[in-house]
Each structure stands twice: as C-alpha cells, then as structure tokens.
C-alpha positions in Angstrom: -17.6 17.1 14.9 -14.2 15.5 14.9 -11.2 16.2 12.7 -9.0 14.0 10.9 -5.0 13.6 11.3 -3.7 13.4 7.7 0.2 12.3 6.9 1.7 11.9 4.3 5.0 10.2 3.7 6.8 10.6 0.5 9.3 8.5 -1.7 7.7 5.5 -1.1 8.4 2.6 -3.9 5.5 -0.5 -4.5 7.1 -4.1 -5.2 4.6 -6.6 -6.5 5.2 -10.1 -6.7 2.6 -12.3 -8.8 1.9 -15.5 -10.0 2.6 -16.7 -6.4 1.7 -19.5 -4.5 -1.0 -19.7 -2.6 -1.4 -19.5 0.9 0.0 -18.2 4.1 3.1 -21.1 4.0 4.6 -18.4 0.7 3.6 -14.9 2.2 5.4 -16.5 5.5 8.2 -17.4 3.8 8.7 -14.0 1.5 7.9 -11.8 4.3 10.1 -13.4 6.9 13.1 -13.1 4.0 12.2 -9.3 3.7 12.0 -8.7 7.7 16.1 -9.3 7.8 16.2 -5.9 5.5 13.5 -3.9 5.3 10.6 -2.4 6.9 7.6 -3.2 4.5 4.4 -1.6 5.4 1.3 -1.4 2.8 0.4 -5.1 1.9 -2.4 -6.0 -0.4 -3.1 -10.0 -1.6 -5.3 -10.6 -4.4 -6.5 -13.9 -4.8 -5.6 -15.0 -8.3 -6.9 -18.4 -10.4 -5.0 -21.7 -10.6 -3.5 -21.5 -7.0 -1.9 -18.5 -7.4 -2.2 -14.9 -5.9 -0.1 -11.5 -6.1 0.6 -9.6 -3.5 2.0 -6.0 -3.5 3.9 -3.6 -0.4 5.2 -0.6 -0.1 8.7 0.0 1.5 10.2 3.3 2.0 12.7 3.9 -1.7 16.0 3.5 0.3 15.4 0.3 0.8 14.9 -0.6 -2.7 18.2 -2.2 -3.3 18.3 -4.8 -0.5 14.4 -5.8 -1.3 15.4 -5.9 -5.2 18.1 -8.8 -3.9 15.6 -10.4 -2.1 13.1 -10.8 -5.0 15.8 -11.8 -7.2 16.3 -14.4 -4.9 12.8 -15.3 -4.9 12.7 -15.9 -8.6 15.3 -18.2 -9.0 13.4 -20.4 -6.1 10.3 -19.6 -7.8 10.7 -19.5 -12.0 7.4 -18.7 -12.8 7.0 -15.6 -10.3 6.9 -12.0 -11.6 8.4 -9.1 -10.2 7.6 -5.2 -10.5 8.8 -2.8 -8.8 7.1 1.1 -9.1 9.0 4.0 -7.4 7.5 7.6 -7.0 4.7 7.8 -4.5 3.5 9.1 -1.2 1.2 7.2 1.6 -1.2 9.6 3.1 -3.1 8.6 6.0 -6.3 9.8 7.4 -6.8 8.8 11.1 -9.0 9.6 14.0 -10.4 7.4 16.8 -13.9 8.9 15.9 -13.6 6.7 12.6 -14.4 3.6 14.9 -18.0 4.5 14.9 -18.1 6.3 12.1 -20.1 5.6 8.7 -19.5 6.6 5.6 -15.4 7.8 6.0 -14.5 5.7 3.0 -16.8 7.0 1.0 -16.1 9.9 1.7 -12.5 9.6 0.9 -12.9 7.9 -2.0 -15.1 10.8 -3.4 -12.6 13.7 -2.7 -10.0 11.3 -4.2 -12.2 10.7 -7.1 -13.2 14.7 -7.4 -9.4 15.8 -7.6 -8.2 13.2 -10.1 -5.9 11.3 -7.9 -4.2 8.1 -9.9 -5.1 5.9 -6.6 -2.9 2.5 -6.5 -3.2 0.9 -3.1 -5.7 1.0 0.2 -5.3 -0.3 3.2 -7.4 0.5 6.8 -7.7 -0.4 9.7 -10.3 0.3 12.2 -9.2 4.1 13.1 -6.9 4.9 10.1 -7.4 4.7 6.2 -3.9 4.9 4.4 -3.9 5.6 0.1 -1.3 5.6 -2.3 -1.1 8.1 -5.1 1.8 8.9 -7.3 4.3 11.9 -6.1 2.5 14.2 -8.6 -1.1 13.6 -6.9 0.1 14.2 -3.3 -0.5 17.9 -2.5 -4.0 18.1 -4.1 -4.9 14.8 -2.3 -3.8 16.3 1.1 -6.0 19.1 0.6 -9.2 17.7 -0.5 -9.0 15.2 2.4 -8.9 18.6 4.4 -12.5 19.0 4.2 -13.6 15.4 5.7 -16.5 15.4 8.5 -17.2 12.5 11.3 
C-alpha cells in the first residue's frame, strides 16, 4: 500500500476574472501581464456563453497588491470584465507517484472532503498530485481526514 504526501500552504488569496474573452489569444495576454509580478499557480477556465469564459488563480496573499494593479489595468482595456478577489485560504496537496495507476483517488478525496464539511472552492490535478482549496478555517480538519487515503 502506498502513502500519500499531503501539503498544505496557507494565506493563499483567489482572483477571478469573468466575463472574458474567449480563447487562448486573452488568457495569453493576462497571464503574460501577471508573469512580470507574480507567481500565479491554481488556474481554473470555465467556459461561459456568448464568447466569454472566467477564469480564476490563486497567488500567494503577498502578492495581492501588484496583481490587484494588474487587473485594474485589465478593466480599463476591457470594460465589461469583472474582478473578484477572495483572500483567506490554504492549498493542500495530496501526491504520490502511485496515483498514476491508481483508481478511485478522487473519489476518495472528494468523500473525506465531503465527510468533514470542507467549503471546497478550487481543484486542480495532475497526473500524480491532486491540489484543493478550502478556506483557512477548513484546513486542519481537511489535512487530517486526507490522512487516512489508501492506493
């Protein structure tokens, strides 16, 4: 049986941008202005209706003032675009190089999130790692259900 690596890194703040154009020309273009000051990492796109999408990443808090410049200057090239910005979470990621042929990981994850009450508000994986976002609050009970995952 393998065991999991779970991290966690805290004070991690989620900008999303919506009512967005479309298209890889736009996420090129917003995350090319954010790579000259800051270090974004979570990214989920939602396709939207009408040509537009939203798109949402996480950045480590301290950087919250140059991004917050950056999407102001976003809006005034793009009118219609919205901005929030949420501060007050932790990233916890659950890795192992078992997970590659593993089944069922996710679900299980999901479940233990689900079973503890964790306010879950982003997912992102990749092929050995998955990586949630809950609010500050949710962190320490989310690290220790995860505890009990099985490959």
């Amino acid at each position: 049986m393998s065991t999991f690596n779970i991290s966690a890194r805290e004070s991690v703040t989620v900008i999303s941008l919506s009512d967005c154009p479309a298209g890889a020309t736009f996420l090129a273009e917003v995350f090319g202005r954010f790579a000259d000051s800051v270090n974004v990492d979570m990214i989920a796109l939602t396709p939207g209706s009408s040509g537009c999408t939203a798109v949402s990443f996480t950045l480590d808090t301290e950087q919250f003032a140059p991004a917050l410049a950056t999407t102001g200057a976003l809006q005034k090239e793009y009118p219609t675009l919205k901005v929030s910005v949420s501060t007050g979470y932790t990233k916890i990621t659950v890795g192992s190089a078992a997970m590659e042929d593993a089944k069922g990981v996710a679900a299980q994850v999901f479940a233990l999130v689900e079973r503890v009450g964790a306010d879950l508000r982003m997912v992102t994986t990749a092929l050995t790692e998955i990586s949630l976002l809950v609010p500050e609050a949710d962190a320490t009970v989310t690290i220790a259900a995860l505890g009990v995952l099985k490959a």
